[in-house]
C-alpha positions in Angstrom: 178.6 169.3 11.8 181.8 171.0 10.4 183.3 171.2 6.8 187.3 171.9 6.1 188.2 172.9 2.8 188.9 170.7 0.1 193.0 171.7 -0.1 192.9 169.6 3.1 191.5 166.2 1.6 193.1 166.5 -1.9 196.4 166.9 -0.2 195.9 163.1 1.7 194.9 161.8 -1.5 198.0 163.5 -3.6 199.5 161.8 -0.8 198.7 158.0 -0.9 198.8 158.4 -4.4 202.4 159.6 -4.4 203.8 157.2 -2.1 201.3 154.1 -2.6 200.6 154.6 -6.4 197.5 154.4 -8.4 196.8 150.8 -7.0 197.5 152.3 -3.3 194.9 154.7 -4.4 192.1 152.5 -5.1 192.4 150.3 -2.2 191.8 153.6 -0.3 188.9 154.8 -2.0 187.6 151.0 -2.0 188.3 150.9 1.8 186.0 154.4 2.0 182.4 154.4 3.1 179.9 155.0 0.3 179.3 158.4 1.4 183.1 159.5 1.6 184.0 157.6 -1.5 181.0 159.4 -3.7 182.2 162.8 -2.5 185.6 162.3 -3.9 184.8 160.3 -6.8 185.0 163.3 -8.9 187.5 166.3 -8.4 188.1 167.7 -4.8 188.6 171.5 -5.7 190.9 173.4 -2.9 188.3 176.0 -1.9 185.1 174.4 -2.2 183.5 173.4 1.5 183.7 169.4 2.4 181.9 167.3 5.4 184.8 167.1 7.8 183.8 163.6 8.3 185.1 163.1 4.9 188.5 164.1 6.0 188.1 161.5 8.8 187.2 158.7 6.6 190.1 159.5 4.1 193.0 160.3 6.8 191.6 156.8 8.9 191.7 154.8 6.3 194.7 155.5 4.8 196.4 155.0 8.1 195.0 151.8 8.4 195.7 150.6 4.9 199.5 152.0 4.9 200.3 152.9 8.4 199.9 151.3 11.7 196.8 152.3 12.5 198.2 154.3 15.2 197.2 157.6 13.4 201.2 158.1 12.9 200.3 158.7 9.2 198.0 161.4 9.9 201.4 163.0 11.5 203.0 162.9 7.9 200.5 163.9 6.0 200.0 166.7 8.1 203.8 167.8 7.5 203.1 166.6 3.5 200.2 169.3 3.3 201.9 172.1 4.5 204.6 171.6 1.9 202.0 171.0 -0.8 198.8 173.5 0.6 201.2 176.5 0.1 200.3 179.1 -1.9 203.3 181.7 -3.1 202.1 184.4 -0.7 202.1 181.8 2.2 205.7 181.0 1.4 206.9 184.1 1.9 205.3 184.4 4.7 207.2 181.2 6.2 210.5 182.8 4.5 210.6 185.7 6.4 208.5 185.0 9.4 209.4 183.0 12.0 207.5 180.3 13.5 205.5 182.3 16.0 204.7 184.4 12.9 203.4 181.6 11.3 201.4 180.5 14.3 199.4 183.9 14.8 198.6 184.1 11.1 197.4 180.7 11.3 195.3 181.0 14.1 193.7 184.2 12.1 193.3 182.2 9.2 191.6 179.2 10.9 187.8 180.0 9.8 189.5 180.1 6.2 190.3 176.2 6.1 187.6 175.1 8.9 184.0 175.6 9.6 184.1 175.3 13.5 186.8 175.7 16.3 189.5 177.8 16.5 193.3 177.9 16.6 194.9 179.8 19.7 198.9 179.9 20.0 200.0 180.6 23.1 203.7 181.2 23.8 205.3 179.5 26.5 208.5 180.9 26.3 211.3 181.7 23.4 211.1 179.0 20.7 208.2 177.4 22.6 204.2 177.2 21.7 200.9 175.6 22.8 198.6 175.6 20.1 195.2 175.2 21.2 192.2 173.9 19.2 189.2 174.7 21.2 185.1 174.6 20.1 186.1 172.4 17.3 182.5 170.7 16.6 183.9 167.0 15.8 187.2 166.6 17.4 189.3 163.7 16.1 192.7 162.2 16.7 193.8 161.8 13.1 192.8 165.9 12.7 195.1 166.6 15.9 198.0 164.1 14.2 197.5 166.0 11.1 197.9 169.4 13.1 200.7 168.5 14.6 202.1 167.4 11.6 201.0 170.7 9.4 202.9 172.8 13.4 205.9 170.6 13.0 207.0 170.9 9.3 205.6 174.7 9.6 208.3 175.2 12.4 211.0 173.6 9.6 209.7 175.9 6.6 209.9 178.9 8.6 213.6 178.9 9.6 213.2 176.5 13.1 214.8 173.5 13.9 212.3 171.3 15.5 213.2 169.6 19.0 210.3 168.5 20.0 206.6 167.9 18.7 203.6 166.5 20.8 200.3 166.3 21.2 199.6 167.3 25.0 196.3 166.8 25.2 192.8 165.9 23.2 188.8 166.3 24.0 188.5 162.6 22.5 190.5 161.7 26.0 188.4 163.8 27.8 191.1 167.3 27.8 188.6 170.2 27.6 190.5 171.5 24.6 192.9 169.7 22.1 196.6 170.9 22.6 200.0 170.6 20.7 203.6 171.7 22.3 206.3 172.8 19.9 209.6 173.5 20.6 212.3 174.3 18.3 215.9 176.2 18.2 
């Protein structure tokens, strides 16, 4: 079993609540397992330690309810929290680093946000990355979307312009890791 921080959930529920409304809201936490629904019935604080499953449950259902149900909306809030999950110090970081800077701080920042797995950029060539998630304990697709939308809008913030985004691979398709390609100019 793995936990991610609460910043991660509370920024998917700032989201349906900013784009869906209150009402939005409730039919998400209505559409929530008991379980899921009683942990974030009261405040989600940003550094306190949540089931991961939670996160499923919350970034599922809201793509269900307002997406799809292709996980696209996991993609968006993905890019949504890494405009809203940045601390001041973080931003300058993305100000004056560039987006492999961003990448190698994030991978050494991993265990900060996440209680299993770990991040590994790997540089394919100039303005191109594979970010691996390996060891992760419960890999899902709507946490790879949500990477991948956390790597894109992380290439934007930090001075790239993004070409081309995709998940490359996943261990819920069999891949022995989960991977993301990035490129950018």
């Amino acid at each position: 079993m793995s936990d991610v921080k609460g910043a991660a959930i509370a920024a998917r529920l700032r989201f349906v609540r900013e784009r869906y409304g209150d009402e939005g809201y409730a039919r998400l936490l209505a559409a929530l397992d008991e379980g899921s629904r009683a942990r974030i019935a009261g405040r989600i604080l940003s550094h306190e330690w949540v089931p991961f499953r939670v996160f499923v449950a919350v970034s599922v259902e809201a793509d269900r309810l307002f997406g799809k149900g292709d996980l696209q909306l996991c993609y968006e809030m993905g890019r949504y929290a890494a405009d809203v999950n940045l601390p001041s110090l973080y931003r300058l970081f993305y100000r004056l680093g560039t987006p492999m800077f961003i990448f190698r701080k994030a991978a050494r920042l991993w265990d900060v946000h996440y209680t299993s797995g770990k991040l590994t950029p790997i540089e394919e060539r100039e303005g191109a990355i594979r970010l691996e998630i390996d060891g992760f304990a419960e890999p899902h697709r709507a946490h790879c979307m949500s990477v991948l939308g956390w790597a894109a809008r992380s290439v934007e913030l930090s001075g790239g312009r993004l070409r081309e985004a995709e998940e490359t691979r996943c261990r819920t398709r069999g891949d022995a890791v989960c991977a993301i390609a990035l490129v950018w100019g």
